[in-house]
TORNUMAR-689356 format. One record per atom (N, C-alpha, C): x, y, z. Coordinates in steps of 0.001 Angstrom, whole numbers, plus 500000, padded with zeros to 6 digits. Example, Ala and Ser with C-alpha at 12.3 -4.5 7.8 and 13.67 -1.06 7.14 Angstrom:
<rs>
R	xx	yy	zz
R	513190	494310	507800
R	512300	495500	507800
R	513200	496700	507800
R	512850	497750	507080
R	513670	498940	507140
R	512900	500030	507870
</rs>
This chain:
<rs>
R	xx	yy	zz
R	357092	488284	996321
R	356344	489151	995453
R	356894	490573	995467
R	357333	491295	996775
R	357987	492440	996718
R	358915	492496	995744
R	360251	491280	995310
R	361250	491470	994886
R	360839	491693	993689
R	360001	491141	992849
R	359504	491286	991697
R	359126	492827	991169
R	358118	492954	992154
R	357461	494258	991865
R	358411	495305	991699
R	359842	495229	992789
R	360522	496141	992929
R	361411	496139	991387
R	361475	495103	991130
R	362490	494859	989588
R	361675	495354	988578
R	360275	494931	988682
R	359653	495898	987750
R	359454	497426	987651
R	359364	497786	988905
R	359584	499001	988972
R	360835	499575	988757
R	362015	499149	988544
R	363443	499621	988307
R	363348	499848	986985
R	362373	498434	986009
R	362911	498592	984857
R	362236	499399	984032
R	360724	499473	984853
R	359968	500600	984621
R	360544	502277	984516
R	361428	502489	985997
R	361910	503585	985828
R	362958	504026	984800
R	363327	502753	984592
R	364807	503152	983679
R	364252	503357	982169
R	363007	502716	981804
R	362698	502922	980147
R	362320	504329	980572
R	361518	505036	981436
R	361259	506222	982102
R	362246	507175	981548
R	363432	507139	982241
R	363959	508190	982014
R	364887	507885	981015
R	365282	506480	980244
R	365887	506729	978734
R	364459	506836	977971
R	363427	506730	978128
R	362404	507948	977002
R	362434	509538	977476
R	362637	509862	978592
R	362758	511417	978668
R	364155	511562	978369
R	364939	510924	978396
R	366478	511278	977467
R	366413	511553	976082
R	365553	510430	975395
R	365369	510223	974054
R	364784	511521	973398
R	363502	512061	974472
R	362622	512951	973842
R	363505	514118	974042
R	364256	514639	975223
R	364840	515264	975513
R	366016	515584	974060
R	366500	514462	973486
R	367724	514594	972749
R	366933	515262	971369
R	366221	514721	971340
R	364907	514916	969531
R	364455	516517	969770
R	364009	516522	970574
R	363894	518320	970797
R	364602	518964	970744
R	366291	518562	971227
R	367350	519676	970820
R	367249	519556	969836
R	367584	518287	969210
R	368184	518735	967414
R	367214	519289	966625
R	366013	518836	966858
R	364615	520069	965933
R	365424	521386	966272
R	365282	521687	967162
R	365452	523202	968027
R	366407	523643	967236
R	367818	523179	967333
R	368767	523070	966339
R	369102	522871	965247
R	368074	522530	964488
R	367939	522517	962942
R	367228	523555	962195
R	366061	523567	963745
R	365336	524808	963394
R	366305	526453	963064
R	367106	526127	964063
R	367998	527580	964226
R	369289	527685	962586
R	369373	526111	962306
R	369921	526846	961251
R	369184	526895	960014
R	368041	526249	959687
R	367246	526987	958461
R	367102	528465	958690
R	366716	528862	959747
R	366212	530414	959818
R	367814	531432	960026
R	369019	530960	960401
R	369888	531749	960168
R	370276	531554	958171
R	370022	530279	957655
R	370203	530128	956455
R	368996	531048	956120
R	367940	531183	956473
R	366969	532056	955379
R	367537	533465	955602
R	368203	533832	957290
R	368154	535755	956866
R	369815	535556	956338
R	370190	534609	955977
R	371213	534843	954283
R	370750	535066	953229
R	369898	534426	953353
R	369088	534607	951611
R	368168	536182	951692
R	367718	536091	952603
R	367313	537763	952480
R	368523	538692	952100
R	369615	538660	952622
R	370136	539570	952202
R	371243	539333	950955
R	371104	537946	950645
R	371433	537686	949121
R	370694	538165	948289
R	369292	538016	948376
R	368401	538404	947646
R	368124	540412	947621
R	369052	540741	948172
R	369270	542281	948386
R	369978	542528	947419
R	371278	541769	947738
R	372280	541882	946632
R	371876	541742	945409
R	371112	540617	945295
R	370950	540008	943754
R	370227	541163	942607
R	369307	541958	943981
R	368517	543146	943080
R	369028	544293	943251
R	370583	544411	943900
R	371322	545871	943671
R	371768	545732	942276
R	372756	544654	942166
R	373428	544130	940953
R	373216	544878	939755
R	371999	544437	939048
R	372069	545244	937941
R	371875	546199	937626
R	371470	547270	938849
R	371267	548356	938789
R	372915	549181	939294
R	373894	548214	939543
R	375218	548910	939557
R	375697	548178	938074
R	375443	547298	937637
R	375689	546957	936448
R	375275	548227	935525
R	374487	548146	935565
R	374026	549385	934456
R	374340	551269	934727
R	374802	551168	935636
R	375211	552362	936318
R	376743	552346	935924
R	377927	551564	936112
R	378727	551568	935628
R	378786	551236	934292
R	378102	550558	933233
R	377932	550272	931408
R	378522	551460	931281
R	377608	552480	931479
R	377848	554020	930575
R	378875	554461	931255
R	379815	554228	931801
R	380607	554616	931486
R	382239	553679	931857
R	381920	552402	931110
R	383050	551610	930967
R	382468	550744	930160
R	381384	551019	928890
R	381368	550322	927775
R	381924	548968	927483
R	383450	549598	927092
R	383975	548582	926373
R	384823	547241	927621
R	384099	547372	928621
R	384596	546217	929774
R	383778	545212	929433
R	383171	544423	928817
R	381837	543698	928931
R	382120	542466	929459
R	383320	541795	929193
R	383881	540595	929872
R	383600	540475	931501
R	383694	541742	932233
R	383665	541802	933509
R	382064	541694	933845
R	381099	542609	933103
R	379911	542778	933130
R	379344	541601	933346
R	379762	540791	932084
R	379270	539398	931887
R	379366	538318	933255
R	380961	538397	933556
R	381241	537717	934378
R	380249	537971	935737
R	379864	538885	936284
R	379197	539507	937453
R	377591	538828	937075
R	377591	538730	935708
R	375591	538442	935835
R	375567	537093	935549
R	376799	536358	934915
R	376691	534959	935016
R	376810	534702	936462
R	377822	535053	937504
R	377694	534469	938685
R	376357	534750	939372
R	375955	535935	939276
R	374310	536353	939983
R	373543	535191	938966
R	373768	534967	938099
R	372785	533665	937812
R	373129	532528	938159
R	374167	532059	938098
R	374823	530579	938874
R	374213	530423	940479
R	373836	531736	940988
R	373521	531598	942409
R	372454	531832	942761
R	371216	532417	941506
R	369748	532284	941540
R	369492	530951	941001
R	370571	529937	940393
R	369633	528595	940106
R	370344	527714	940881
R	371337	527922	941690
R	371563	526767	942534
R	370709	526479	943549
R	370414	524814	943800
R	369787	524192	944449
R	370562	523717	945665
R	371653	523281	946209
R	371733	522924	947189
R	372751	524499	948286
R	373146	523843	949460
R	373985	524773	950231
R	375347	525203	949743
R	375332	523592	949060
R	377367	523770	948665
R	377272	524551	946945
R	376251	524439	946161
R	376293	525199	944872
R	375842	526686	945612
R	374933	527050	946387
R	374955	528409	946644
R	375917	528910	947185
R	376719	528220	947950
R	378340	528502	948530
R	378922	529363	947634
R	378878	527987	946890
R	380178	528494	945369
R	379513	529711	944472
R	378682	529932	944513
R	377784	530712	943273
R	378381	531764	944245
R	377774	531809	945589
R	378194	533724	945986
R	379354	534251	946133
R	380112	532609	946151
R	381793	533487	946358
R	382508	533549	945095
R	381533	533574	943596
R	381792	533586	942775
R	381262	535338	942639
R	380245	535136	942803
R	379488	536663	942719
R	380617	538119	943632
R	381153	537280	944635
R	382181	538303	945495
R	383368	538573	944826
R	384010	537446	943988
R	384757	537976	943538
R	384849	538720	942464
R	383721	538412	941605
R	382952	539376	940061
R	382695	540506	940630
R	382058	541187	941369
R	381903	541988	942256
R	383532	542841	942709
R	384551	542532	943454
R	385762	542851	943618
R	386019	543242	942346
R	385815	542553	941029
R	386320	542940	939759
R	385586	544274	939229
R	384588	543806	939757
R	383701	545126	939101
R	384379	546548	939761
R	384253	546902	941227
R	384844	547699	941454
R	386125	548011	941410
R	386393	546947	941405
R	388547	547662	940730
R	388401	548353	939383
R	387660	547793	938556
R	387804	548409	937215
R	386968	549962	937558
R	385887	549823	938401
R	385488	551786	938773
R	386763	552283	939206
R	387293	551660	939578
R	388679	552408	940135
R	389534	553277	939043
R	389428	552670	938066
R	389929	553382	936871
R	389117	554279	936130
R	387825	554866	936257
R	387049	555608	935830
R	386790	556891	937152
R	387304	558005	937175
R	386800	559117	938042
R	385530	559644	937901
R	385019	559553	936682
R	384008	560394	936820
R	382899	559148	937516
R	383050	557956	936884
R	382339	556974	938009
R	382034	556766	939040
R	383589	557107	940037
R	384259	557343	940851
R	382914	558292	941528
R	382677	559776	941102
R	382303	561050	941424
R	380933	560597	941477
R	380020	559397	940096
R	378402	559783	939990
R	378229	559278	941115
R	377069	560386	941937
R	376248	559853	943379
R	375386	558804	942682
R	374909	557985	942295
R	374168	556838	941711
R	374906	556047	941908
R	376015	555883	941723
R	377316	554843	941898
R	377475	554640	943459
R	377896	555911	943878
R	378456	555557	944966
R	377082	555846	946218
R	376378	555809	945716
R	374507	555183	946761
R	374565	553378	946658
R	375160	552707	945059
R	374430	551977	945224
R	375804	551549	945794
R	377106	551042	945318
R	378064	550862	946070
R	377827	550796	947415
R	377646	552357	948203
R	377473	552157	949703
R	376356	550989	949945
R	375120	551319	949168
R	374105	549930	949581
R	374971	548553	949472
R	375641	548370	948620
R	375843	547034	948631
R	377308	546789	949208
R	377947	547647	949631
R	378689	547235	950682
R	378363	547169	952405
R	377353	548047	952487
R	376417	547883	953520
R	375543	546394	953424
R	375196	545650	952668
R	375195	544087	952587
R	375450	543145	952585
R	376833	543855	952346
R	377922	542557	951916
R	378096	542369	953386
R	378199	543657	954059
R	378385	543430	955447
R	377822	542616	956388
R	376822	542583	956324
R	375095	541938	956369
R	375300	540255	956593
R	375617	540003	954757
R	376156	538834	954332
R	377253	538109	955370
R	378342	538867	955613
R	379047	538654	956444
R	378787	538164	957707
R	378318	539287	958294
R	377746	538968	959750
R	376709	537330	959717
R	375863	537217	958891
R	375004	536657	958570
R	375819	535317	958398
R	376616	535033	957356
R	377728	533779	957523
R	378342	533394	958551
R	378857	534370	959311
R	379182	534067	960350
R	378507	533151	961718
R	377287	533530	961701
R	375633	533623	962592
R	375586	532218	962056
R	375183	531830	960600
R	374871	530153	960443
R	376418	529345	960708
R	377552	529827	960227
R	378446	528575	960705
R	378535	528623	961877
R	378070	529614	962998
R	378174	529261	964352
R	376917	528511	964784
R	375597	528389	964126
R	374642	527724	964320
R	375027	525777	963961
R	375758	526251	963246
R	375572	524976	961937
R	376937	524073	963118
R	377561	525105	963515
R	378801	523978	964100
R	377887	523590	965391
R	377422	524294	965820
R	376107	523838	967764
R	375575	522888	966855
R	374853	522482	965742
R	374052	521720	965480
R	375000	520131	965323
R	375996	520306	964546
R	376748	519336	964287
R	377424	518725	965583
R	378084	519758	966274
R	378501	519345	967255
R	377350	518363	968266
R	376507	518764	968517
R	375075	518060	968920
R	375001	516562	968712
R	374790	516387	967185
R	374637	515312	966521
R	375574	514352	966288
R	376783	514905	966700
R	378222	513817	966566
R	378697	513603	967783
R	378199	514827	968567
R	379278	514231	970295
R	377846	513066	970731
R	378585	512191	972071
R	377943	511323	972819
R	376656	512409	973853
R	376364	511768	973901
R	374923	510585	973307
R	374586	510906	972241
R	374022	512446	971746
R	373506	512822	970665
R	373887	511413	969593
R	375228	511529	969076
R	375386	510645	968170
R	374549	508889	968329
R	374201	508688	969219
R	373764	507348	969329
R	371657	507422	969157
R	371391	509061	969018
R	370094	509296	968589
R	370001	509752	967309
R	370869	510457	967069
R	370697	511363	965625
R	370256	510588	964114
R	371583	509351	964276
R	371452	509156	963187
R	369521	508278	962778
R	369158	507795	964100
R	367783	507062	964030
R	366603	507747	963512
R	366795	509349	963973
R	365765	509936	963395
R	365969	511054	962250
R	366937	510928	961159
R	367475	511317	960133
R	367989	512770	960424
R	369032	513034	961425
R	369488	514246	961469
R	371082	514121	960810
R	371366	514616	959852
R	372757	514324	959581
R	373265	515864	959470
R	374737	515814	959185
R	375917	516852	959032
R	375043	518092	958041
R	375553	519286	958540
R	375063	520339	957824
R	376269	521338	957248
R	376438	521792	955966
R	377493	522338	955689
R	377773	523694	955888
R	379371	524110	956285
R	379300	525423	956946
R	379722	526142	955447
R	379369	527675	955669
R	379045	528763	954042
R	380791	528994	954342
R	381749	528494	953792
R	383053	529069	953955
R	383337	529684	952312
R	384320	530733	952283
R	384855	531311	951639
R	385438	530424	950807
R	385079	530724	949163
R	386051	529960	948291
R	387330	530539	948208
R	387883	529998	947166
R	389339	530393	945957
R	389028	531256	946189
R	387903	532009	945140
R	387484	532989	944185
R	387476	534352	945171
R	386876	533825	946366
R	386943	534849	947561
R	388782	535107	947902
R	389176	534782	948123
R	390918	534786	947854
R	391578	535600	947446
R	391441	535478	945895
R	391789	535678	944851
R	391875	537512	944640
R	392716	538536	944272
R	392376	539766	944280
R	392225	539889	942597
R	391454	540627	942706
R	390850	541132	941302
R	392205	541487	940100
R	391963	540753	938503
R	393431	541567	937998
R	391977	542426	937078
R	392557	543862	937112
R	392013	544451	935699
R	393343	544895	934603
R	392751	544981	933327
R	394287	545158	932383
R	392966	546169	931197
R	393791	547093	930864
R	393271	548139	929979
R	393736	547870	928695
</rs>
């Protein structure tokens, strides 16, 4: 009767501690999923900074580069491509569309001095290069979240829990083309 009891008790202990493994593994990856929604939301805060400098440097530079409107355009179609995208990989593309409309925008101030000179310009400029910065730091902060999370979910053991309780791959915010790419302006 001892030998029994004792086998039950082994096998007792062992579901024991592969359920405190199990629970153990499910709590990181919450923990870790948790950390990258909330580094993904203070992106969007400070997207959403950007999104409402925009047209107020849009319209600050109009008067006095009129006849650019191609560029204008280009800058408020991407700020709209990236207020209606729905997933991670269309907001990707939408802001590094907006960065490089943006690069365009200010190369072409480059060719206007008195632009150059209005303090309205160069307040909102400083604001929104003071964001972009933001943005930056902030990208940086989720693909280092986003790779701990992945890494989690694909190395051993993780990988032999993850996929059971629907944790899959999360995509990192990398730089497009468009981010690349240096601005052409032509007069």
């Amino acid at each position: 009767m001892s030998g029994a009891l004792t086998a039950v008790l082994v096998v007792v202990a062992i579901v024991v501690v592969l359920a405190l493994i199990l629970v153990g593994l499910y709590n990181n990856f919450v923990q870790l999923r948790n950390r990258v929604d909330n580094a993904w939301a203070q992106i969007e805060v400070q997207l959403q900074r950007r999104f409402d400098l925009i047209p107020n440097l849009i319209e600050t530079v109009k008067g006095y580069a009129a006849h650019e409107r191609g560029t204008f355009e280009q800058v408020v179609a991407a700020r709209n491509a990236a207020a209606s995208a729905t997933t991670v990989e269309q907001r990707v593309e939408a802001e590094n569309q907006i960065t490089a409309a943006l690069r365009q925008l200010f190369a072409l101030a480059e060719a206007y001095p008195d632009l150059k000179a209005n303090t309205n310009f160069l307040d909102l400029q400083a604001q929104l290069k003071d964001t972009e910065d933001k943005i930056s730091y902030m990208r940086q902060s989720y693909n280092d979240t986003v790779m701990n999370f992945n890494n989690a979910i694909q190395t051993f053991p993780g990988v032999l829990v993850a996929g059971m309780f629907g944790f899959v791959k999360r995509t990192l915010f990398e730089a497009g083309e468009a981010a690349n790419n240096a601005p052409v302006v032509q007069f």
